[in-house]
Legacy VTK file of the C-alpha trace (Angstrom):
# vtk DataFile Version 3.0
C-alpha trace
ASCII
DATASET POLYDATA
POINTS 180 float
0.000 0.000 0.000
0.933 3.445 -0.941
0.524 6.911 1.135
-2.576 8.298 0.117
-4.449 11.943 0.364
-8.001 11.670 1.179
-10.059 13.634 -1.991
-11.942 15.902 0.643
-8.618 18.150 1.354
-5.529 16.206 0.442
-4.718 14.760 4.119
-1.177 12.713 4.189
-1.880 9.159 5.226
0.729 7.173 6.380
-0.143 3.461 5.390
0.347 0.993 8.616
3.078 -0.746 6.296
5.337 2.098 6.938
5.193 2.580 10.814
4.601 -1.230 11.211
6.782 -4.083 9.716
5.136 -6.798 7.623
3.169 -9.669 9.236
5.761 -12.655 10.048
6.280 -15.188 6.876
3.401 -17.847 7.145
0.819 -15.578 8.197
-2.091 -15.405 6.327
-3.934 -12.143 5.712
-7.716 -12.477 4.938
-10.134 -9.461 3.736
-14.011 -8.961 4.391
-16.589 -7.006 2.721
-17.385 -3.174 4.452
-18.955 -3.389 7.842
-22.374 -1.035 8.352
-20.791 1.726 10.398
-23.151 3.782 12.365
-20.668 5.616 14.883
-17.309 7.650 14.186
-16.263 7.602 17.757
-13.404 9.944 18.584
-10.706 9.352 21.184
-7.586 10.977 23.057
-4.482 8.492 23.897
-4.447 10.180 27.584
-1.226 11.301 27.015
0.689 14.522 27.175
1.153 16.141 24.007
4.986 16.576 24.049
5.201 13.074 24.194
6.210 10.889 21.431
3.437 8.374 20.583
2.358 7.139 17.193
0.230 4.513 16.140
3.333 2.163 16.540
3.367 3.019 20.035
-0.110 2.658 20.842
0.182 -1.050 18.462
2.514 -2.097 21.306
0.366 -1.118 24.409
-2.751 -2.752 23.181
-0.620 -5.808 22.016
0.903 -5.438 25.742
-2.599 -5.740 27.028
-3.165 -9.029 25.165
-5.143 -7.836 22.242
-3.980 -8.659 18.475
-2.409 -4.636 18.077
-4.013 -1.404 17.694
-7.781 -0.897 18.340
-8.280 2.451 16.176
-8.738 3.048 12.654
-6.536 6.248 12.743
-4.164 7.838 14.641
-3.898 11.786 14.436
0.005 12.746 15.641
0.195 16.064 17.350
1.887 17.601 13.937
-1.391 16.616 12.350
-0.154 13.331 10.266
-2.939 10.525 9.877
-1.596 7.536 10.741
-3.929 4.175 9.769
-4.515 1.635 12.223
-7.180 -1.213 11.547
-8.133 -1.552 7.984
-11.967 -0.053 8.274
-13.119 -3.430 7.098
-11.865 -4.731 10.551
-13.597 -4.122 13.858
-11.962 -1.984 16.131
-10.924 -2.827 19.627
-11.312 0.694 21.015
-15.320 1.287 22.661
-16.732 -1.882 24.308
-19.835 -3.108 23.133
-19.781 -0.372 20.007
-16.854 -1.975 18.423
-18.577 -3.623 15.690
-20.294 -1.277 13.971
-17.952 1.857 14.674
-14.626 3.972 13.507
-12.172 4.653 16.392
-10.234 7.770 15.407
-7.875 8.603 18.109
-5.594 11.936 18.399
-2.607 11.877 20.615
-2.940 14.254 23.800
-5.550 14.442 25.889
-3.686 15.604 28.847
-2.030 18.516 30.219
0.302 18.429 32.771
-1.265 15.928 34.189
-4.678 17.077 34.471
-7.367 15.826 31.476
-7.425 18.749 28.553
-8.349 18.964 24.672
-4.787 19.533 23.571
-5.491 19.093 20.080
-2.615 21.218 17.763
-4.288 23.202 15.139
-2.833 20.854 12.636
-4.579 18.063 14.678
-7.649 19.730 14.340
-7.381 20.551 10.342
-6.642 16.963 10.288
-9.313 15.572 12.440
-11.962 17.534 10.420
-11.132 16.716 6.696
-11.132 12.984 8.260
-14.880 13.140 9.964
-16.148 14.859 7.165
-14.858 12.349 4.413
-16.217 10.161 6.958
-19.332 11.135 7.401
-19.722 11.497 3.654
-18.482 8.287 3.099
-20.668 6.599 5.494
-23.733 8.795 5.660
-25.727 6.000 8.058
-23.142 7.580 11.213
-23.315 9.695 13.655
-20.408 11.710 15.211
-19.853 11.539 18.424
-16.621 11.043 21.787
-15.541 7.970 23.031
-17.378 9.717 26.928
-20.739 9.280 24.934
-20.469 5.493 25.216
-18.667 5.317 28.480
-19.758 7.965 30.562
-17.266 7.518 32.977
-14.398 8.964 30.525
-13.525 12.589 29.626
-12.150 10.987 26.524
-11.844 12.830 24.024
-11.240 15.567 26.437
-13.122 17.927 24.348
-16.795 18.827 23.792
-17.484 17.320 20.547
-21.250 18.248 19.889
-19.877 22.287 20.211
-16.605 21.021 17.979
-18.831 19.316 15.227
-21.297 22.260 14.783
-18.519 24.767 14.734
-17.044 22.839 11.390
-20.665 22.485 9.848
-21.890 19.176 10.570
-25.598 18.591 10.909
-26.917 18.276 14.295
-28.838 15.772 12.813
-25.326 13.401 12.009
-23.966 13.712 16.061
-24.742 11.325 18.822
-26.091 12.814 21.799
-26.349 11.082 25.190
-27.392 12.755 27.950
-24.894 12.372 30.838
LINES 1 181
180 0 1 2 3 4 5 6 7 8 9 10 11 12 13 14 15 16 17 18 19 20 21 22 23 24 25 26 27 28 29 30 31 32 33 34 35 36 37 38 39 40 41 42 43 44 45 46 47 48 49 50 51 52 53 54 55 56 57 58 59 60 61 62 63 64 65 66 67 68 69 70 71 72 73 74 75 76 77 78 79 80 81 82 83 84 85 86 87 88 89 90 91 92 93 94 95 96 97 98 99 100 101 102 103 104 105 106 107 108 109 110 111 112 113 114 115 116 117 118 119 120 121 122 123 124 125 126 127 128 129 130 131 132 133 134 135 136 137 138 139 140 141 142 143 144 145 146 147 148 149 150 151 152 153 154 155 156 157 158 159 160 161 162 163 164 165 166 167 168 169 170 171 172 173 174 175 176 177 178 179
Protein backbone atom coordinates (compact mmCIF):
# COMPACT_ATOMS: atom_id res chain seq x y z
CA UNK A 1 0.00 0.00 0.00
CA UNK A 2 0.93 3.45 -0.94
CA UNK A 3 0.52 6.91 1.13
CA UNK A 4 -2.58 8.30 0.12
CA UNK A 5 -4.45 11.94 0.36
CA UNK A 6 -8.00 11.67 1.18
CA UNK A 7 -10.06 13.63 -1.99
CA UNK A 8 -11.94 15.90 0.64
CA UNK A 9 -8.62 18.15 1.35
CA UNK A 10 -5.53 16.21 0.44
CA UNK A 11 -4.72 14.76 4.12
CA UNK A 12 -1.18 12.71 4.19
CA UNK A 13 -1.88 9.16 5.23
CA UNK A 14 0.73 7.17 6.38
CA UNK A 15 -0.14 3.46 5.39
CA UNK A 16 0.35 0.99 8.62
CA UNK A 17 3.08 -0.75 6.30
CA UNK A 18 5.34 2.10 6.94
CA UNK A 19 5.19 2.58 10.81
CA UNK A 20 4.60 -1.23 11.21
CA UNK A 21 6.78 -4.08 9.72
CA UNK A 22 5.14 -6.80 7.62
CA UNK A 23 3.17 -9.67 9.24
CA UNK A 24 5.76 -12.65 10.05
CA UNK A 25 6.28 -15.19 6.88
CA UNK A 26 3.40 -17.85 7.15
CA UNK A 27 0.82 -15.58 8.20
CA UNK A 28 -2.09 -15.40 6.33
CA UNK A 29 -3.93 -12.14 5.71
CA UNK A 30 -7.72 -12.48 4.94
CA UNK A 31 -10.13 -9.46 3.74
CA UNK A 32 -14.01 -8.96 4.39
CA UNK A 33 -16.59 -7.01 2.72
CA UNK A 34 -17.38 -3.17 4.45
CA UNK A 35 -18.96 -3.39 7.84
CA UNK A 36 -22.37 -1.04 8.35
CA UNK A 37 -20.79 1.73 10.40
CA UNK A 38 -23.15 3.78 12.37
CA UNK A 39 -20.67 5.62 14.88
CA UNK A 40 -17.31 7.65 14.19
CA UNK A 41 -16.26 7.60 17.76
CA UNK A 42 -13.40 9.94 18.58
CA UNK A 43 -10.71 9.35 21.18
CA UNK A 44 -7.59 10.98 23.06
CA UNK A 45 -4.48 8.49 23.90
CA UNK A 46 -4.45 10.18 27.58
CA UNK A 47 -1.23 11.30 27.01
CA UNK A 48 0.69 14.52 27.17
CA UNK A 49 1.15 16.14 24.01
CA UNK A 50 4.99 16.58 24.05
CA UNK A 51 5.20 13.07 24.19
CA UNK A 52 6.21 10.89 21.43
CA UNK A 53 3.44 8.37 20.58
CA UNK A 54 2.36 7.14 17.19
CA UNK A 55 0.23 4.51 16.14
CA UNK A 56 3.33 2.16 16.54
CA UNK A 57 3.37 3.02 20.04
CA UNK A 58 -0.11 2.66 20.84
CA UNK A 59 0.18 -1.05 18.46
CA UNK A 60 2.51 -2.10 21.31
CA UNK A 61 0.37 -1.12 24.41
CA UNK A 62 -2.75 -2.75 23.18
CA UNK A 63 -0.62 -5.81 22.02
CA UNK A 64 0.90 -5.44 25.74
CA UNK A 65 -2.60 -5.74 27.03
CA UNK A 66 -3.17 -9.03 25.16
CA UNK A 67 -5.14 -7.84 22.24
CA UNK A 68 -3.98 -8.66 18.47
CA UNK A 69 -2.41 -4.64 18.08
CA UNK A 70 -4.01 -1.40 17.69
CA UNK A 71 -7.78 -0.90 18.34
CA UNK A 72 -8.28 2.45 16.18
CA UNK A 73 -8.74 3.05 12.65
CA UNK A 74 -6.54 6.25 12.74
CA UNK A 75 -4.16 7.84 14.64
CA UNK A 76 -3.90 11.79 14.44
CA UNK A 77 0.01 12.75 15.64
CA UNK A 78 0.20 16.06 17.35
CA UNK A 79 1.89 17.60 13.94
CA UNK A 80 -1.39 16.62 12.35
CA UNK A 81 -0.15 13.33 10.27
CA UNK A 82 -2.94 10.53 9.88
CA UNK A 83 -1.60 7.54 10.74
CA UNK A 84 -3.93 4.18 9.77
CA UNK A 85 -4.51 1.63 12.22
CA UNK A 86 -7.18 -1.21 11.55
CA UNK A 87 -8.13 -1.55 7.98
CA UNK A 88 -11.97 -0.05 8.27
CA UNK A 89 -13.12 -3.43 7.10
CA UNK A 90 -11.87 -4.73 10.55
CA UNK A 91 -13.60 -4.12 13.86
CA UNK A 92 -11.96 -1.98 16.13
CA UNK A 93 -10.92 -2.83 19.63
CA UNK A 94 -11.31 0.69 21.01
CA UNK A 95 -15.32 1.29 22.66
CA UNK A 96 -16.73 -1.88 24.31
CA UNK A 97 -19.84 -3.11 23.13
CA UNK A 98 -19.78 -0.37 20.01
CA UNK A 99 -16.85 -1.97 18.42
CA UNK A 100 -18.58 -3.62 15.69
CA UNK A 101 -20.29 -1.28 13.97
CA UNK A 102 -17.95 1.86 14.67
CA UNK A 103 -14.63 3.97 13.51
CA UNK A 104 -12.17 4.65 16.39
CA UNK A 105 -10.23 7.77 15.41
CA UNK A 106 -7.88 8.60 18.11
CA UNK A 107 -5.59 11.94 18.40
CA UNK A 108 -2.61 11.88 20.61
CA UNK A 109 -2.94 14.25 23.80
CA UNK A 110 -5.55 14.44 25.89
CA UNK A 111 -3.69 15.60 28.85
CA UNK A 112 -2.03 18.52 30.22
CA UNK A 113 0.30 18.43 32.77
CA UNK A 114 -1.27 15.93 34.19
CA UNK A 115 -4.68 17.08 34.47
CA UNK A 116 -7.37 15.83 31.48
CA UNK A 117 -7.42 18.75 28.55
CA UNK A 118 -8.35 18.96 24.67
CA UNK A 119 -4.79 19.53 23.57
CA UNK A 120 -5.49 19.09 20.08
CA UNK A 121 -2.61 21.22 17.76
CA UNK A 122 -4.29 23.20 15.14
CA UNK A 123 -2.83 20.85 12.64
CA UNK A 124 -4.58 18.06 14.68
CA UNK A 125 -7.65 19.73 14.34
CA UNK A 126 -7.38 20.55 10.34
CA UNK A 127 -6.64 16.96 10.29
CA UNK A 128 -9.31 15.57 12.44
CA UNK A 129 -11.96 17.53 10.42
CA UNK A 130 -11.13 16.72 6.70
CA UNK A 131 -11.13 12.98 8.26
CA UNK A 132 -14.88 13.14 9.96
CA UNK A 133 -16.15 14.86 7.17
CA UNK A 134 -14.86 12.35 4.41
CA UNK A 135 -16.22 10.16 6.96
CA UNK A 136 -19.33 11.14 7.40
CA UNK A 137 -19.72 11.50 3.65
CA UNK A 138 -18.48 8.29 3.10
CA UNK A 139 -20.67 6.60 5.49
CA UNK A 140 -23.73 8.80 5.66
CA UNK A 141 -25.73 6.00 8.06
CA UNK A 142 -23.14 7.58 11.21
CA UNK A 143 -23.31 9.70 13.65
CA UNK A 144 -20.41 11.71 15.21
CA UNK A 145 -19.85 11.54 18.42
CA UNK A 146 -16.62 11.04 21.79
CA UNK A 147 -15.54 7.97 23.03
CA UNK A 148 -17.38 9.72 26.93
CA UNK A 149 -20.74 9.28 24.93
CA UNK A 150 -20.47 5.49 25.22
CA UNK A 151 -18.67 5.32 28.48
CA UNK A 152 -19.76 7.97 30.56
CA UNK A 153 -17.27 7.52 32.98
CA UNK A 154 -14.40 8.96 30.52
CA UNK A 155 -13.53 12.59 29.63
CA UNK A 156 -12.15 10.99 26.52
CA UNK A 157 -11.84 12.83 24.02
CA UNK A 158 -11.24 15.57 26.44
CA UNK A 159 -13.12 17.93 24.35
CA UNK A 160 -16.80 18.83 23.79
CA UNK A 161 -17.48 17.32 20.55
CA UNK A 162 -21.25 18.25 19.89
CA UNK A 163 -19.88 22.29 20.21
CA UNK A 164 -16.61 21.02 17.98
CA UNK A 165 -18.83 19.32 15.23
CA UNK A 166 -21.30 22.26 14.78
CA UNK A 167 -18.52 24.77 14.73
CA UNK A 168 -17.04 22.84 11.39
CA UNK A 169 -20.67 22.48 9.85
CA UNK A 170 -21.89 19.18 10.57
CA UNK A 171 -25.60 18.59 10.91
CA UNK A 172 -26.92 18.28 14.30
CA UNK A 173 -28.84 15.77 12.81
CA UNK A 174 -25.33 13.40 12.01
CA UNK A 175 -23.97 13.71 16.06
CA UNK A 176 -24.74 11.32 18.82
CA UNK A 177 -26.09 12.81 21.80
CA UNK A 178 -26.35 11.08 25.19
CA UNK A 179 -27.39 12.75 27.95
CA UNK A 180 -24.89 12.37 30.84
Amino acid sequence: MTDTALRSGGIFVVAKERWRPSPPPGLTLYFCTMREIHYIILHCSDTEPDEHIDASTIDRWHKEQGWSGIGYHYVITTRGELQTGRSLEQVGAHCLHYNKDSIGICYIGGRRNGVLADTRTEAQRKTMEKLVLELLRRFPKALLCGHHDFNPGKACPCFNVVAWAMSIGISPAKIYRYDH
